[in-house]
N, C-alpha and C positions, 0 to 999 in steps of 0.2 A: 639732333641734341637740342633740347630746350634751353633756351634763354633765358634767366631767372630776370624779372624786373623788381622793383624797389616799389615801395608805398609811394603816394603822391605826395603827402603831407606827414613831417615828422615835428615833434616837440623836444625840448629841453625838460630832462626829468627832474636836473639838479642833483640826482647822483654818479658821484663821480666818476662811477666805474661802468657807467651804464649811457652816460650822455644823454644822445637822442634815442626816440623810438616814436613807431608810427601815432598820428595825431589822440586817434581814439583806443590808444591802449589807453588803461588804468596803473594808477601807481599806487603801488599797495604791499603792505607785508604779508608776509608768506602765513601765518598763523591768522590770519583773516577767511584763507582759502583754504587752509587745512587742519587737522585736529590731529596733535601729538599724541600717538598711543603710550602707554605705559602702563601694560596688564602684567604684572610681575607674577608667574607660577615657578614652584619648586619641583623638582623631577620628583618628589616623595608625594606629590597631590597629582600627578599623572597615574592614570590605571589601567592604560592600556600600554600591552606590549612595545606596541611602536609608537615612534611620533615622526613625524617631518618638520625635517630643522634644517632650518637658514643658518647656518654658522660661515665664517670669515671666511675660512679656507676655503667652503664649499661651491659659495655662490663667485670666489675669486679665479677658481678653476672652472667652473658650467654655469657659472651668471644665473643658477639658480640654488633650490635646496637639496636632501638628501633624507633617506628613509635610516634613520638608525634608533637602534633598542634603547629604549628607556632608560635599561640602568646604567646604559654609556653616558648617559646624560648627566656630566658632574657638576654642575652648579645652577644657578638660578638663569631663568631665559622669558623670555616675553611672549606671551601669548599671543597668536595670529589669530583676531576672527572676523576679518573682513579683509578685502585686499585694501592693502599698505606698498606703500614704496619703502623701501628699506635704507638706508644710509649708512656706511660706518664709519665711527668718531675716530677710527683708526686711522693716521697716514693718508689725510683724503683726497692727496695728490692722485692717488693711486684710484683713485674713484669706483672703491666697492659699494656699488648698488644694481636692486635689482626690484622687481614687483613681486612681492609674495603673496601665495593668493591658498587660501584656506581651503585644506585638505579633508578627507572622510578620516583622515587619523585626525589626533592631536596638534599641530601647527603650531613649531613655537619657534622663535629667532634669537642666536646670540644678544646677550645684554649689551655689548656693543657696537648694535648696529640701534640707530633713531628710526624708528617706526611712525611713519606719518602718512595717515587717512586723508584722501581727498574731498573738501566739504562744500564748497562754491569753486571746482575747478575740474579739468578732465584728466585722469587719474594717468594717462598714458604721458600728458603731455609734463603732468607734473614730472617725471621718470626723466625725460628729455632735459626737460627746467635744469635739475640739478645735478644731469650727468653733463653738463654743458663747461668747456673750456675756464668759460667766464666764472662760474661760480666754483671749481675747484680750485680754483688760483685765488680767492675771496677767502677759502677753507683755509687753506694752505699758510696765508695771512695771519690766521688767530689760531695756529695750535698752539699747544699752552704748555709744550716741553721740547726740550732742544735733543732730547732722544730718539734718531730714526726711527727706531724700531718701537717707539711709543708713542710717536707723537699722536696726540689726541684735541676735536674740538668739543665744546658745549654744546649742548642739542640747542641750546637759545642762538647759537652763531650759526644754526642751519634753520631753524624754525621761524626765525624774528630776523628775518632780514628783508630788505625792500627790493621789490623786483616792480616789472610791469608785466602787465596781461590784457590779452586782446579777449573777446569773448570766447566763451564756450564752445560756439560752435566753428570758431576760426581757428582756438585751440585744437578740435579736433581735426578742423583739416590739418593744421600743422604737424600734429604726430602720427595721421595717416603716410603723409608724404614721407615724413623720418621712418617708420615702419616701412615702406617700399625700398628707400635709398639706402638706409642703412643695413637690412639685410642683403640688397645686393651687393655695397660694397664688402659684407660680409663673405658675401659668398667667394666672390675675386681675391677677399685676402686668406679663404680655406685653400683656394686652389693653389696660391702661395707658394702656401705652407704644406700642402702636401709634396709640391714638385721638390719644396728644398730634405723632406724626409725622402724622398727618391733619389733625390741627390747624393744623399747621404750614405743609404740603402749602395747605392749604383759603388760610392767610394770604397767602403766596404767588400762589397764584391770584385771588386779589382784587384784589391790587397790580397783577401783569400786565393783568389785565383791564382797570382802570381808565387806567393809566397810556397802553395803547394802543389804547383801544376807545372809552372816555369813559362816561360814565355812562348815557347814553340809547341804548337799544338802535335807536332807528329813527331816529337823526339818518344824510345822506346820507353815505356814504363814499368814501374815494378810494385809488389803489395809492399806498404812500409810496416807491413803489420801491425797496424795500429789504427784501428775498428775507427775513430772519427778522421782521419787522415785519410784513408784508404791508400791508393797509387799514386806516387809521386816519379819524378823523373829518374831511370834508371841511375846513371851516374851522380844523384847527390847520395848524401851522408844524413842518416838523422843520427841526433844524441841529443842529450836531456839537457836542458840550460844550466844546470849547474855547473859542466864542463865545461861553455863557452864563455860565460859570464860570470863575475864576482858579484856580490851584493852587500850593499851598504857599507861601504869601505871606508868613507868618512861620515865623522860627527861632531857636533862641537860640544868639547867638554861643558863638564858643569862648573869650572874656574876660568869659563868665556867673561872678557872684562864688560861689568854690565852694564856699558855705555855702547859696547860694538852695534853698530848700524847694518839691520839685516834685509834684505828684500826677500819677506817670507809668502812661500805658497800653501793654502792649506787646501785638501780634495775639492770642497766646492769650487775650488778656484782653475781646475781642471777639467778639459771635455774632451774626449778622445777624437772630437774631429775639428774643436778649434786650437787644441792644444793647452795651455798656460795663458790664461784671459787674464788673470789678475795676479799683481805682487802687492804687496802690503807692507810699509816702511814703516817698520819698529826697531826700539832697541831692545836686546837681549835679557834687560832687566824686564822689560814690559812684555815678552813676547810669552804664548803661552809653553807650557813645559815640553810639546809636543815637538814643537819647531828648533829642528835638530840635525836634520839631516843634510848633507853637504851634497853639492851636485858639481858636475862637472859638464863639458859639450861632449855630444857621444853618450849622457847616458840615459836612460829608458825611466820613467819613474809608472808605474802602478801599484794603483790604492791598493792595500791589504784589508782595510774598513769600507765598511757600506760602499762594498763591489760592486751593489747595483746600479752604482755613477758610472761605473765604466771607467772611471779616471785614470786615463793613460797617456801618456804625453814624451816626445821624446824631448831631452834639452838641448835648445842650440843656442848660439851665441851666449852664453851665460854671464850672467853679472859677477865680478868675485865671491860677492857677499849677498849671491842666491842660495837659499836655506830651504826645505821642502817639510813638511812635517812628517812624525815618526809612524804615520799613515799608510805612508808609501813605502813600499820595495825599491830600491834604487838599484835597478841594475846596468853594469856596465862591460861593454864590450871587451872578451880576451881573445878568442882564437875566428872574431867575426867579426866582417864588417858591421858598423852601428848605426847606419841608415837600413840593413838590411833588419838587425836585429829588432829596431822600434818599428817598420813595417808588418815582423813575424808577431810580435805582442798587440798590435792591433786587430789582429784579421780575426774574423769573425770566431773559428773554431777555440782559439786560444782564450778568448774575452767570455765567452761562453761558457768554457770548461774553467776559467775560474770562477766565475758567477757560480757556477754548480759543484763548486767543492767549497765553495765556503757553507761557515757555520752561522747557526744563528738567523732568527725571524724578523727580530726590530734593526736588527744592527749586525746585518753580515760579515763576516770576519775570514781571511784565511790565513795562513801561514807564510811569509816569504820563502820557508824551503818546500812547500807543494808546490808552489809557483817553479822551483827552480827545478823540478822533477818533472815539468812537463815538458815532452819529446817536441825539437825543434830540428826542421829540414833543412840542410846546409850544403845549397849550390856550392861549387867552387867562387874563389876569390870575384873575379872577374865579373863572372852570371849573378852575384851576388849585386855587383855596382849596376850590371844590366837593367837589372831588375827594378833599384830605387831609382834609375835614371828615368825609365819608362812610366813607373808609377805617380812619379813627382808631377812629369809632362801631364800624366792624365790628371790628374788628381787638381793641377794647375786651372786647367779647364774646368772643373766640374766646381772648386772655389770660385771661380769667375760667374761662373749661372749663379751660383749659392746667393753670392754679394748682388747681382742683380735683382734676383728674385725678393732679397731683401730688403733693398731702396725701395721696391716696388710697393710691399708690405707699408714701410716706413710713409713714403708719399697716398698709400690709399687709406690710412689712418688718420694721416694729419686732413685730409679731404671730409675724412669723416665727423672728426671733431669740428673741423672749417662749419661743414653744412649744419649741424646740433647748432652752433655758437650763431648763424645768419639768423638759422629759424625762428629759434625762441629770442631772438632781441628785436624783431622785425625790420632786419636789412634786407629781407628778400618777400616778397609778396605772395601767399600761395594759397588764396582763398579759392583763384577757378585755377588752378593746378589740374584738378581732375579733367578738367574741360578742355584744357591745354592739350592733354595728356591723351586725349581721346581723340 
């Protein structure tokens, strides 16, 4: 493993945020080295079918752009015709940028992202510059509204700021080297993040297994006549959940005093394999009209809305004044155990066959009484506890990889940010890198 060494000689910039840097970097503002684009076109002066467009969403999901039809194109967007590093004034903690680089279609980029040409500098390394620790925490300093979900800065508070710069050609070894390190810490944090979707995959499959196979591979079986279930273990019972289960039993009126303090959940706030991530402390006055539904421990909540979350969750330890929104089917245990029940609602077949009987394209929807008419396997009492005792044990395990795998993620990002933030400030010296390296 290489040893990163230091410059010999470092100076005082006199900016505060910046200190020292090596002797013969240059101090200088950014709009010296670069030329702010700002080609305003209207989707009615586009003529071709397609265009490729850098939009917020796009390049925040694949760090790049996206091929869509023109007439999707609903307001004004900036025209790409050279490569630009792209910015957005959006949130810039969250540090969306990317290189856009001028297509055979049309090229054009959300109006809020800052578009900016490299003029006296090396276009890669500008990309690094400003995807860098140091200057998202500078962003983050001057947004100019105290709304998360709007906070925005001035292109002049990313254009006209002072930074340093080594030359051109040190620049480029610089963002050669981050091009090597950063894709492969990249590639170690896919590998991740694929084992924890296996993980996930793997938890899944366990619950199916058990919930419709039973634990003992050679006990005898029988057809439960029911085409996605197939054979289940001779001695259980199936019936529909509406026979085992009640739903939605409590709610709070609409003459709730409107000072009551509630710890509400709404579906984003649900993931069927971490459970109830988030509560939200409102009161009743302020809470939306949705957040209604009463829960109890023991009982099972699944989204009825945009079922493609999967939002399923069972409740435990519960707060008094835990409230779920009118979202969710609340179901609760009557003639079943309620560990086994919230296991049978997660397994894959079940989670499935709601996904595919809901309605609707933008905004999936189904009924809480289809839910409750779907056929539910029912070991005896006991094989029942068997069952969530053995699942918990595994399930225990495969949480433990999960949280590893995740620190692991968490520590090879902050590494990644670490080496961005060495490089472009000049704490680490990597002119014969390559030479090193060979």
């Amino acid at each position: 493993m290489i040893k990163y060494k230091s410059y010999e000689d470092y100076k005082e910039t006199g900016i505060t945020w910046l200190t020292m840097v090596p002797k013969h970097w240059e101090i200088l503002r950014t709009d010296s080295v670069t030329v702010y684009i700002r080609n305003q076109i209207n989707p009615d002066e586009i003529k071709s079918e397609f265009v490729f467009h850098y939009s917020i969403p796009a390049v925040q999901e694949t760090g790049t752009g996206q091929y869509d039809l023109t007439e999707e194109v609903g307001s004004a967007k900036q025209l790409i015709t050279k490569k630009s590093v792209l910015i957005s004034k959006l949130n810039p903690r969250k540090a969306t940028i990317c290189i856009a680089e001028p297509k055979d279609e049309i090229t054009i980029c959300s109006s809020e992202f800052i578009a900016m040409e490299a003029k006296k500098c090396d276009l890669k390394y500008l990309f690094y510059l400003m995807n860098s620790e140091m200057n998202r925490q500078r962003l983050d300093a001057k947004v100019q509204s105290v709304t998360r979900s709007h906070q925005r800065v001035y292109p002049s508070d990313i254009y006209r700021f002072w930074t340093a710069l080594p030359s051109t050609t040190e620049q480029q070894a610089i963002a050669s080297f981050l091009d090597r390190e950063t894709a492969r810490i990249d590639a170690l944090i896919s590998k991740k993040e694929r084992m924890i979707e296996l993980l996930k995959e793997k938890r899944i499959a366990l619950i199916t297994q058990a919930v419709t196979k039973g634990l003992d591979p050679n006990v005898p079986m029988k057809d439960s006549g029911i085409e996605w279930l197939g054979e289940v273990p001779e001695h259980w019972d199936i019936k529909r959940l509406k026979y085992v289960s009640s739903c939605n039993d409590e709610s709070l009126p609409e003459t709730t005093d409107p000072d009551y303090e509630m710890l509400y959940v709404d579906i984003s706030s649900v993931s069927r394999i971490e459970g109830i991530t988030t509560k939200e402390e409102m009161s009743f006055e302020d809470a939306p009209s949705r957040a209604r539904r009463r829960v109890r421990d023991g009982d099972t909540i699944v989204s009825t809305v945009r079922t493609y979350l999967r939002a399923i969750a069972p409740i435990e330890n519960a707060e008094d004044n835990l409230i779920v929104s009118t979202g969710f089917a609340v179901l609760r245990p009557l003639s079943i155990f309620s560990g086994y029940l919230s296991l049978f609602l997660q397994s894959h077949f079940v989670v499935e066959s709601i996904v595919a009987r809901s309605v609707g394209v933008s905004y999936p929807a189904i009924n809480a009484s289809d839910i409750r008419d779907i056929s539910i396997t029912i070991p005896p009492l006991s094989e029942q506890h068997d069952i969530v005792d053995r699942i918990r044990e595994a399930t225990s395990q495969i949480g433990a990889l999960q949280t590893k795998n995740k620190q692991s993620i968490t520590l090879l990002r902050e590494y990644r940010s670490s080496l961005i933030h060495h490089a472009v400030t000049g704490k680490i010296d990597l002119r014969d890198y390559d030479a090193q390296v060979q």
